[in-house]
N, CA, C and O atoms as a DFTB+ gen file, in Angstrom:
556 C
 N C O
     1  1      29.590     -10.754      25.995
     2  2      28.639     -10.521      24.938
     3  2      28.362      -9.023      24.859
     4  3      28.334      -8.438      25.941
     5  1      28.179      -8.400      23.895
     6  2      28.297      -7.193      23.530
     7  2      26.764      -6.945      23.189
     8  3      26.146      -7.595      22.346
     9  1      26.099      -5.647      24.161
    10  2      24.428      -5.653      23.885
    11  2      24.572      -4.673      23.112
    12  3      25.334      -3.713      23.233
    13  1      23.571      -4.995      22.014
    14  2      23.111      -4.241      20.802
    15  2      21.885      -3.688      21.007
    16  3      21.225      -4.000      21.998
    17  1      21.503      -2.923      20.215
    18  2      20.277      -2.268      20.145
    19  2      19.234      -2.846      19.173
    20  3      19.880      -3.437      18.308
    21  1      17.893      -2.950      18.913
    22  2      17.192      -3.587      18.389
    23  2      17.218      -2.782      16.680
    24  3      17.106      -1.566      16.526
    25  1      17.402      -3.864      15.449
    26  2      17.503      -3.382      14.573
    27  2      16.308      -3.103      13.876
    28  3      16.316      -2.515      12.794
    29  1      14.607      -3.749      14.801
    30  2      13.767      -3.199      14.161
    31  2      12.670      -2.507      14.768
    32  3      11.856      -3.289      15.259
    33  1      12.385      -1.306      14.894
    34  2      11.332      -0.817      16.040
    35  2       9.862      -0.334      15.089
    36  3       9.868       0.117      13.944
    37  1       8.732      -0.576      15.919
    38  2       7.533      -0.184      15.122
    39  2       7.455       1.395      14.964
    40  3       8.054       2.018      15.840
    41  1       6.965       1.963      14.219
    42  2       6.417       3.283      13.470
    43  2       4.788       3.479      13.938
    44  3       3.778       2.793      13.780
    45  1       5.117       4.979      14.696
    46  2       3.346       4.844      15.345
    47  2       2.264       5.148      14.208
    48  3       2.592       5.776      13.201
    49  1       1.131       4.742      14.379
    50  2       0.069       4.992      13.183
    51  2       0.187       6.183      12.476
    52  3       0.268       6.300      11.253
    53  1       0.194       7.167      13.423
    54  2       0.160       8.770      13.127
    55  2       0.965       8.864      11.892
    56  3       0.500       9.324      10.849
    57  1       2.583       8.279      12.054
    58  2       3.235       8.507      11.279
    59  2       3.525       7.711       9.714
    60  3       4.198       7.844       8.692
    61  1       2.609       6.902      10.275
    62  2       3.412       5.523       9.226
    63  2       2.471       6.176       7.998
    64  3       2.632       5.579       6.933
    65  1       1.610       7.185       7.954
    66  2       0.950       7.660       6.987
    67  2       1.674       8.516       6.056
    68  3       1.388       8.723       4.876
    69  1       2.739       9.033       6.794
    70  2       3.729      10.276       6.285
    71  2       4.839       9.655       5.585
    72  3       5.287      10.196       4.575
    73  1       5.411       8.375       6.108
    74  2       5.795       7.063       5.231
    75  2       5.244       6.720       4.067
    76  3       6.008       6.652       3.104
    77  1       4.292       6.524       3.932
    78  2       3.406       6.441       3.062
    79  2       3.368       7.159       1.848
    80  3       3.610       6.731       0.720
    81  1       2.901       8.778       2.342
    82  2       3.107       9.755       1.547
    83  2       4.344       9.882       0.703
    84  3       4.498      10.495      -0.354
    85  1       5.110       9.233       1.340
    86  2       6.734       9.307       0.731
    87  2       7.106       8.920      -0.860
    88  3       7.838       9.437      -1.703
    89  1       6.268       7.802      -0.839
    90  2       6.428       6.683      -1.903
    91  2       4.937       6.956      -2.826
    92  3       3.912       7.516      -2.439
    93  1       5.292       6.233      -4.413
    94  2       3.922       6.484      -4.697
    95  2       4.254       4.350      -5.273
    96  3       3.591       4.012      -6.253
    97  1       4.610       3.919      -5.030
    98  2       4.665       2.346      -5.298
    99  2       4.078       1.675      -4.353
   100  3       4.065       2.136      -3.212
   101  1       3.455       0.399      -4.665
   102  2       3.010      -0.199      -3.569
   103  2       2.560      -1.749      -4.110
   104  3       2.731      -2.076      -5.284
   105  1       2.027      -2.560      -3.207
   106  2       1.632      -3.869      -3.517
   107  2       0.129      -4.157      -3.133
   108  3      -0.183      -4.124      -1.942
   109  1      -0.637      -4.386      -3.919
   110  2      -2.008      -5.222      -3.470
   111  2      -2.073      -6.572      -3.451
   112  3      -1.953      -7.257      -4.467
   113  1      -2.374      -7.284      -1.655
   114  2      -2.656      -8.541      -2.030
   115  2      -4.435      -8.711      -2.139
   116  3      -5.152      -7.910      -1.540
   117  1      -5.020      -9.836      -2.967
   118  2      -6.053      -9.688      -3.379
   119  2      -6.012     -11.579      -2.903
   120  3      -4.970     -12.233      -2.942
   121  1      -6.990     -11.994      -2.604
   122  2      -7.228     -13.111      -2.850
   123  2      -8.166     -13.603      -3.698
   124  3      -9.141     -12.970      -4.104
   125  1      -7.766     -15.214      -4.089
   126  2      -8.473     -15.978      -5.133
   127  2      -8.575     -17.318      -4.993
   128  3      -7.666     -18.129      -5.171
   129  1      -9.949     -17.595      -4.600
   130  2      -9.598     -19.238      -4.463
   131  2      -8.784     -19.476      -3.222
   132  3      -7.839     -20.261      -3.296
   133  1      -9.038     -18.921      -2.183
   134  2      -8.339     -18.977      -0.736
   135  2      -6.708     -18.851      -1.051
   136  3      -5.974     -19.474      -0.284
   137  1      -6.052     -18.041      -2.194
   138  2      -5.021     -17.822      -2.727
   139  2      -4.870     -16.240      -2.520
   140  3      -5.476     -15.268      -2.973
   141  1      -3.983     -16.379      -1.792
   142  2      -3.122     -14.955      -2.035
   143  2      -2.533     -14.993      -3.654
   144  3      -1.947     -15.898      -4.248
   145  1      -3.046     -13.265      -4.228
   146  2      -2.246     -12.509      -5.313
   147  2      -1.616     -11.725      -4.978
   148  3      -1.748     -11.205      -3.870
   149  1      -0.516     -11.309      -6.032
   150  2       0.199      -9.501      -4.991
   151  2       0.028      -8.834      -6.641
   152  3       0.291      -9.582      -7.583
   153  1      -0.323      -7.715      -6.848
   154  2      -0.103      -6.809      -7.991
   155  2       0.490      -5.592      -7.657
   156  3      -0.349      -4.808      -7.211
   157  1       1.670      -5.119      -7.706
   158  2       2.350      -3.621      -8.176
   159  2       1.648      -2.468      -8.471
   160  3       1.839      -2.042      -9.610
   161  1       0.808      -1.773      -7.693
   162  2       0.411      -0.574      -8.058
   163  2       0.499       0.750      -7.628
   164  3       0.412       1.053      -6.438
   165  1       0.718       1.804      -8.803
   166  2       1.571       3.261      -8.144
   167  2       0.129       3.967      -7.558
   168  3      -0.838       3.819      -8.305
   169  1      -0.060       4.576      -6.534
   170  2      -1.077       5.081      -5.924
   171  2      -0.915       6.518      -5.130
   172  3       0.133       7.139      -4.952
   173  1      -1.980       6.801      -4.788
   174  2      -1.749       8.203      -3.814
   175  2      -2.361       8.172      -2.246
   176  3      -2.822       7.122      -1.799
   177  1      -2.349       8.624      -1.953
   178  2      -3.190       8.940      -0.425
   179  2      -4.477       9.833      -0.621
   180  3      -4.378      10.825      -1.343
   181  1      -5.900       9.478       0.098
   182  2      -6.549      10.233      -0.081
   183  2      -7.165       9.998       1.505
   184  3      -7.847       9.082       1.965
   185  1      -6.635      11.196       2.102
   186  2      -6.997      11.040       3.658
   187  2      -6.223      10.148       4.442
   188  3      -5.001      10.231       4.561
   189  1      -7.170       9.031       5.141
   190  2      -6.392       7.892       5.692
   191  2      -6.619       7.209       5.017
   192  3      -7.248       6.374       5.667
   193  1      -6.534       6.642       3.299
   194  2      -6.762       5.350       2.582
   195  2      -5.751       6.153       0.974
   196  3      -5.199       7.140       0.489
   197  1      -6.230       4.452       0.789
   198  2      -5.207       4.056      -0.293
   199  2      -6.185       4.024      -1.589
   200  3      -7.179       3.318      -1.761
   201  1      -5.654       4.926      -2.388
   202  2      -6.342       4.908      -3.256
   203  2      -5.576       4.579      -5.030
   204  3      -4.489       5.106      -5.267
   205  1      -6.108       3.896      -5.888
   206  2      -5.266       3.536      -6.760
   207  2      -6.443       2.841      -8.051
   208  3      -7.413       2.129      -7.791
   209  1      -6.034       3.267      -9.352
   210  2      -6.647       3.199     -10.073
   211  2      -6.427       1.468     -10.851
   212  3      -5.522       0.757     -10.414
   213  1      -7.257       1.003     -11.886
   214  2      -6.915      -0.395     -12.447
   215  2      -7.425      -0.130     -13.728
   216  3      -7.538       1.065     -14.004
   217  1      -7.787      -1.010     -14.643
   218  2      -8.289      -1.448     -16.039
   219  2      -8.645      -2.635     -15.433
   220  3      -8.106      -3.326     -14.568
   221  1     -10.039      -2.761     -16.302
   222  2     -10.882      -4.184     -15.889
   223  2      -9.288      -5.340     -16.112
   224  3      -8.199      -5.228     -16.676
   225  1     -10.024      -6.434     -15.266
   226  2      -9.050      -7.558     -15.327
   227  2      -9.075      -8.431     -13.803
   228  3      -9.785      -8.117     -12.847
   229  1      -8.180      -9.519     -13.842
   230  2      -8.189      -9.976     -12.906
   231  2      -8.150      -9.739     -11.731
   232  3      -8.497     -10.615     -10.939
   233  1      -7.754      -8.591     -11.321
   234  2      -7.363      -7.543      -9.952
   235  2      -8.725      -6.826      -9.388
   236  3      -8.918      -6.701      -8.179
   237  1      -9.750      -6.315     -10.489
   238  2     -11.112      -6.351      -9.954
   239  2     -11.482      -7.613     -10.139
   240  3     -12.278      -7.726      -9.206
   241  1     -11.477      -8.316     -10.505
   242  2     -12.301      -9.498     -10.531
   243  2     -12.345      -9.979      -9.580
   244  3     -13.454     -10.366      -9.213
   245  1     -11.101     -10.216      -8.642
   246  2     -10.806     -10.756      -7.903
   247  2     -11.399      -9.740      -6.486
   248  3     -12.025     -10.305      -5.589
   249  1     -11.136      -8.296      -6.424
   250  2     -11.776      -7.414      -5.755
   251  2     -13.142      -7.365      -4.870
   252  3     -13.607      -7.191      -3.744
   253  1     -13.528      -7.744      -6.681
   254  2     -15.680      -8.030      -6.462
   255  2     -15.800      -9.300      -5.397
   256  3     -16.398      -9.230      -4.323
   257  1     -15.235     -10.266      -5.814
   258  2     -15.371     -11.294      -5.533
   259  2     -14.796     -11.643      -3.332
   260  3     -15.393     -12.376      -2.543
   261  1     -13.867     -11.011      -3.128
   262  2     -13.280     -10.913      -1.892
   263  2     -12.734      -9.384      -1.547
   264  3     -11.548      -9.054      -1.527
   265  1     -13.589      -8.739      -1.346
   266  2     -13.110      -7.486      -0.787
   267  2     -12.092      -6.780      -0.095
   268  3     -11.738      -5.608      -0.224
   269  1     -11.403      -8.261       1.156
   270  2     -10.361      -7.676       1.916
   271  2      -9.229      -7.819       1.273
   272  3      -9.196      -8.657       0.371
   273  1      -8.275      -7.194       1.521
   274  2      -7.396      -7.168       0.879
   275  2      -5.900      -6.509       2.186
   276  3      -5.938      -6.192       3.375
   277  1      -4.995      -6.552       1.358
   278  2      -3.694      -6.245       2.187
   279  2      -3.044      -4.948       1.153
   280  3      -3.189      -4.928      -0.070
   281  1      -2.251      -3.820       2.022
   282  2      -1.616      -3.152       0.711
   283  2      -0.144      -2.479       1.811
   284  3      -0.126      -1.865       2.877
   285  1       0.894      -2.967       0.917
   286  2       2.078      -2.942       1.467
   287  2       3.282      -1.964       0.664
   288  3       3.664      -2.262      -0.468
   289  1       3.762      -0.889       1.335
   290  2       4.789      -0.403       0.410
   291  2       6.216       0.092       1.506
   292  3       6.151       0.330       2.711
   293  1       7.251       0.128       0.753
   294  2       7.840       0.493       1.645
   295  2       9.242       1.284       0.707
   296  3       9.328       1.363      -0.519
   297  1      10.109       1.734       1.613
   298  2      10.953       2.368       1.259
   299  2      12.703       2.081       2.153
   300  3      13.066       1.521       3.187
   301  1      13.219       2.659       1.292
   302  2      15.126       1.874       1.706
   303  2      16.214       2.798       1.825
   304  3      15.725       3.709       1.157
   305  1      17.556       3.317       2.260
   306  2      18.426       3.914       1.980
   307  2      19.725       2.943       2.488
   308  3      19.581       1.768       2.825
   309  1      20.907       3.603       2.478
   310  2      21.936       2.467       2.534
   311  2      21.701       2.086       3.859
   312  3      21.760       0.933       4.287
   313  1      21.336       3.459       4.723
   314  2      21.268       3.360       6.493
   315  2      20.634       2.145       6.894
   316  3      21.153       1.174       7.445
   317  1      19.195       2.355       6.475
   318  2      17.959       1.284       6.894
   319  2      16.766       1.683       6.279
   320  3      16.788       2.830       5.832
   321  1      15.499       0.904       6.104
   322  2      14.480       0.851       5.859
   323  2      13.413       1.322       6.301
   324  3      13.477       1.962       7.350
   325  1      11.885       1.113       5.515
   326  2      10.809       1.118       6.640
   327  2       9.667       0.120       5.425
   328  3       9.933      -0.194       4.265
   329  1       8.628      -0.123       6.074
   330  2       7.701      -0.747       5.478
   331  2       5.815      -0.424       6.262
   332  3       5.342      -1.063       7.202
   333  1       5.467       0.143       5.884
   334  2       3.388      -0.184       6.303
   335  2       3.099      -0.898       5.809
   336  3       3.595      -1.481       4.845
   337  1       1.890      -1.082       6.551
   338  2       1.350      -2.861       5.920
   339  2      -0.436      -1.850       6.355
   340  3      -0.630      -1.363       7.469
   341  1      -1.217      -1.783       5.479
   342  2      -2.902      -1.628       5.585
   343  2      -3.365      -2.408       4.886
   344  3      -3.365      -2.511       3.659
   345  1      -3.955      -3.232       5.979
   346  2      -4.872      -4.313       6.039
   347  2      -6.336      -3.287       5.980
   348  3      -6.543      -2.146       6.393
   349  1      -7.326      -4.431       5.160
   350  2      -8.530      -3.749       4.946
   351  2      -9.637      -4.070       3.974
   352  3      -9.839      -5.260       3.735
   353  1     -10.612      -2.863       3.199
   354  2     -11.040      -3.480       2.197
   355  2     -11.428      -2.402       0.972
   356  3     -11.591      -1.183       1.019
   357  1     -11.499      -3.232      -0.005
   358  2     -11.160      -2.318      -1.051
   359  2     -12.816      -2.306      -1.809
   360  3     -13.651      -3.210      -1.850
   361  1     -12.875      -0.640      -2.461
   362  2     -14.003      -0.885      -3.274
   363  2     -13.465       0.049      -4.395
   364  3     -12.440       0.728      -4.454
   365  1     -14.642      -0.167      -5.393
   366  2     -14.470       1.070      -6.525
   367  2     -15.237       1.719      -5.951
   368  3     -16.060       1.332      -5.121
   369  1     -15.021       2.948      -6.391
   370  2     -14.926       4.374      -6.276
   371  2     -16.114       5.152      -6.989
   372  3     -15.868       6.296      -7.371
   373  1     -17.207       4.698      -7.172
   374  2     -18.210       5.191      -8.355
   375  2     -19.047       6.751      -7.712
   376  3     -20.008       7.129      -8.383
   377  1     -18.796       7.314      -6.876
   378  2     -19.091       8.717      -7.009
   379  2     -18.818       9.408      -7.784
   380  3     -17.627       9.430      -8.094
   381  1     -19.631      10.193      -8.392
   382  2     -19.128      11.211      -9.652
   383  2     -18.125      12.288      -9.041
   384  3     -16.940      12.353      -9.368
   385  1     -18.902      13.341      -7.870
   386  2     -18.259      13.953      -7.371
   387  2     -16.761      13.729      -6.784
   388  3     -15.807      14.492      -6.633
   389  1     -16.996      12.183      -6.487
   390  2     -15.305      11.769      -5.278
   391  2     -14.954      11.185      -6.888
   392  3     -13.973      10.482      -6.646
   393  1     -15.107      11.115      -7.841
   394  2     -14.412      10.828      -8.777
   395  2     -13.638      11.464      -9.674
   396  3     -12.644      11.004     -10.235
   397  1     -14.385      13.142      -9.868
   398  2     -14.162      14.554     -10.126
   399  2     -13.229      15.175      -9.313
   400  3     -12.384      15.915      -9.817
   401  1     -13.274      14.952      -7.996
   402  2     -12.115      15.460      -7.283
   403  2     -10.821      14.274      -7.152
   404  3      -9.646      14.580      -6.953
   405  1     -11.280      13.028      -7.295
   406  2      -9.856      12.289      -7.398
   407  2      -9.149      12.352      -8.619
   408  3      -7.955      12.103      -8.455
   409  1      -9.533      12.649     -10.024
   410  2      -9.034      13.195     -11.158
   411  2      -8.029      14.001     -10.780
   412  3      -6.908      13.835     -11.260
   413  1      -8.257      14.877      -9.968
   414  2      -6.950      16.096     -10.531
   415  2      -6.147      15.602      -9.064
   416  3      -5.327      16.458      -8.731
   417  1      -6.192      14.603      -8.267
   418  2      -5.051      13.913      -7.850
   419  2      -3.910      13.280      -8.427
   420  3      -4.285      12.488      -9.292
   421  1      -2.330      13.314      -8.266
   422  2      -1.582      12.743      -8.931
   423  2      -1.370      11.412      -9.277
   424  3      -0.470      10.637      -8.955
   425  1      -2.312      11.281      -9.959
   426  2      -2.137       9.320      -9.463
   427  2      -2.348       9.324     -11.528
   428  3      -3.342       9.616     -12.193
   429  1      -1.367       9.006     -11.849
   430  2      -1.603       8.501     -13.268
   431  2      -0.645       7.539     -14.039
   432  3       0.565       7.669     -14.222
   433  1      -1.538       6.474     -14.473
   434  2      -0.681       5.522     -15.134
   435  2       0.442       5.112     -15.609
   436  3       1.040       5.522     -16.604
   437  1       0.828       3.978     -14.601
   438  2       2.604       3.552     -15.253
   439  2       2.795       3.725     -16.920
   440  3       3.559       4.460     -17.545
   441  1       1.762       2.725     -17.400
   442  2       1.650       2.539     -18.645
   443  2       0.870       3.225     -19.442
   444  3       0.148       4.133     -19.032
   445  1       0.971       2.703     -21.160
   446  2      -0.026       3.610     -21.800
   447  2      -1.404       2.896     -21.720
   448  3      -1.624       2.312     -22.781
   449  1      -2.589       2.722     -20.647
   450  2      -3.372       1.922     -20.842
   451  2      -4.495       2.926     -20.553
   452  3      -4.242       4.105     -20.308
   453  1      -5.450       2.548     -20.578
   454  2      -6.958       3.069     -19.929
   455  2      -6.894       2.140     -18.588
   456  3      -6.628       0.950     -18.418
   457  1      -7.257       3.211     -17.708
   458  2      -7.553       3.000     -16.404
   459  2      -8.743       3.862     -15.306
   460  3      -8.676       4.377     -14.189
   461  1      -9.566       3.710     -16.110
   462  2     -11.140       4.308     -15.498
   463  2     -11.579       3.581     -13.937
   464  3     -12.268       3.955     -12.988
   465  1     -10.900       2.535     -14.204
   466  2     -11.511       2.193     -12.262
   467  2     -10.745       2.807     -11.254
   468  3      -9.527       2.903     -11.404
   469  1     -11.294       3.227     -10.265
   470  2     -10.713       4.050      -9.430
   471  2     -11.191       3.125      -8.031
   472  3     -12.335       2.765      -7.749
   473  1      -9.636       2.817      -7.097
   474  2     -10.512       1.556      -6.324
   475  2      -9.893       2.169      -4.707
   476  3      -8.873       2.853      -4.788
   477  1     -10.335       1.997      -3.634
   478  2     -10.520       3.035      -2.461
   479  2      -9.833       1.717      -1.597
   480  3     -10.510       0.700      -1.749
   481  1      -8.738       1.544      -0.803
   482  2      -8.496       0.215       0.242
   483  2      -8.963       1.353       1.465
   484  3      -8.142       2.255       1.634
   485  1      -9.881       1.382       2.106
   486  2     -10.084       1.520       3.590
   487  2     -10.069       0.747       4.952
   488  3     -10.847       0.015       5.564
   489  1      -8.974       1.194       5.111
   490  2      -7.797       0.333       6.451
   491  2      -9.142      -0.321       7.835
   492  3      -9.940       0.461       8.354
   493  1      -9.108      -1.372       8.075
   494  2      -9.076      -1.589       9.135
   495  2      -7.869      -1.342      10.341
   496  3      -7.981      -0.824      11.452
   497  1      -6.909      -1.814       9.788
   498  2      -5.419      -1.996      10.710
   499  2      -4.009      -1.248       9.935
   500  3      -3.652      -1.428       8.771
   501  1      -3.620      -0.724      10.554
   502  2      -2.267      -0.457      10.345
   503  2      -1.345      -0.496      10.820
   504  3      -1.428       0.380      11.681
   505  1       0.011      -1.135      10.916
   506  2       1.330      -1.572      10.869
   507  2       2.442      -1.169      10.120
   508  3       2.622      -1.238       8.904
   509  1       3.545      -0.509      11.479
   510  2       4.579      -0.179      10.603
   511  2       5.947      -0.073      11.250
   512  3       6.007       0.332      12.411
   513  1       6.940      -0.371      10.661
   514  2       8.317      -0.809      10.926
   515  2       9.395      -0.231      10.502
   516  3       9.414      -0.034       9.287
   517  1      10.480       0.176      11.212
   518  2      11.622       1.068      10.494
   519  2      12.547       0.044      10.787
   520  3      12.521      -0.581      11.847
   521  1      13.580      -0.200       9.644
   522  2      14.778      -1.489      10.015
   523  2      15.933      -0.680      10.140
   524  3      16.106       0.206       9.304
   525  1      16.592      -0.816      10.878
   526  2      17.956      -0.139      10.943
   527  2      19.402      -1.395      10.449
   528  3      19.719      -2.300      11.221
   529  1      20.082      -1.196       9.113
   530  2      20.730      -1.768       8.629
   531  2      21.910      -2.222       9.343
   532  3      22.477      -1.598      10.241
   533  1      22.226      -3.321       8.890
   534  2      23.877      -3.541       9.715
   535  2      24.517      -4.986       9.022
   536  3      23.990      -5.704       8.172
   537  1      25.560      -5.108       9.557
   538  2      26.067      -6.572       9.594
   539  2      25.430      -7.205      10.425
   540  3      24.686      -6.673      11.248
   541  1      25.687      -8.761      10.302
   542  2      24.701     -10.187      11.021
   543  2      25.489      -9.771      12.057
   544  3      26.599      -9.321      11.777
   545  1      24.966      -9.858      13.762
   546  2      25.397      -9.779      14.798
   547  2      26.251     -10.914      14.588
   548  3      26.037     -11.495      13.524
   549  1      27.695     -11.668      15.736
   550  2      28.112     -12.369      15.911
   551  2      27.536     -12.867      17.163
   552  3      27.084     -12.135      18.043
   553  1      27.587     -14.659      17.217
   554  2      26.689     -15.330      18.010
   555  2      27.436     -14.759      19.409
   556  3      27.002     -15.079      20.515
């Protein structure tokens, strides 16, 4: 039997932020009704949290209603992967001042919509993983 090396090793906290920074895509899970949602949203870093704007709708609704939330993004090349996972909880953002300075952050809409909510995920936990690509081992 031929020993291999492990194709997936964890990413220390420190770094998995710089991962992070990498990408501006990401996923919010939100729950509803003891139901996991996931929504697609492009975001920035502000410090150690995730910050990302919405338009009223089901995604705050759901927000107000259950605060914690999950936010997952990750990134790929032919080599191998990586993925963070911040677990946590999310609020809007209603400081004028932290609202004035998150403005001239790069964070602006996929689409042509209005998007005045500005919503903050502050991590309890963070998790993170680099995959190193390959063929299926043979048994």
């Amino acid at each position: 039997m031929v020993e291999t090396t492990n194709p997936v090793s964890e990413i220390p906290e420190e770094s998995a932020w710089g991962y992070l920074a990498s990408v501006d895509v990401g996923r919010i899970a939100v729950f509803s009704d003891s139901t996991p949602e996931i929504y697609p949203v492009n975001f920035c870093l502000d410090g150690e949290s995730v910050v990302f704007r919405s338009a009223p709708g089901s995604k705050l609704e759901k927000l107000v209603l259950d605060s914690h939330v999950a936010f997952e993004a990750d990134g790929w090349t032919d080599e191998g992967g990586w993925s963070v996972l911040v677990r946590g909880t999310a609020a809007l953002i209603e400081d004028a001042d932290e609202l004035a300075r998150l403005a001239k952050a790069p964070l602006r809409p996929w689409v042509p919509t209005v998007k005045r909510n500005w919503v903050r995920v502050t991590p309890t936990g963070i998790t993170a993983r680099r995959f190193a690509f390959g063929p299926e081992p043979q048994d």
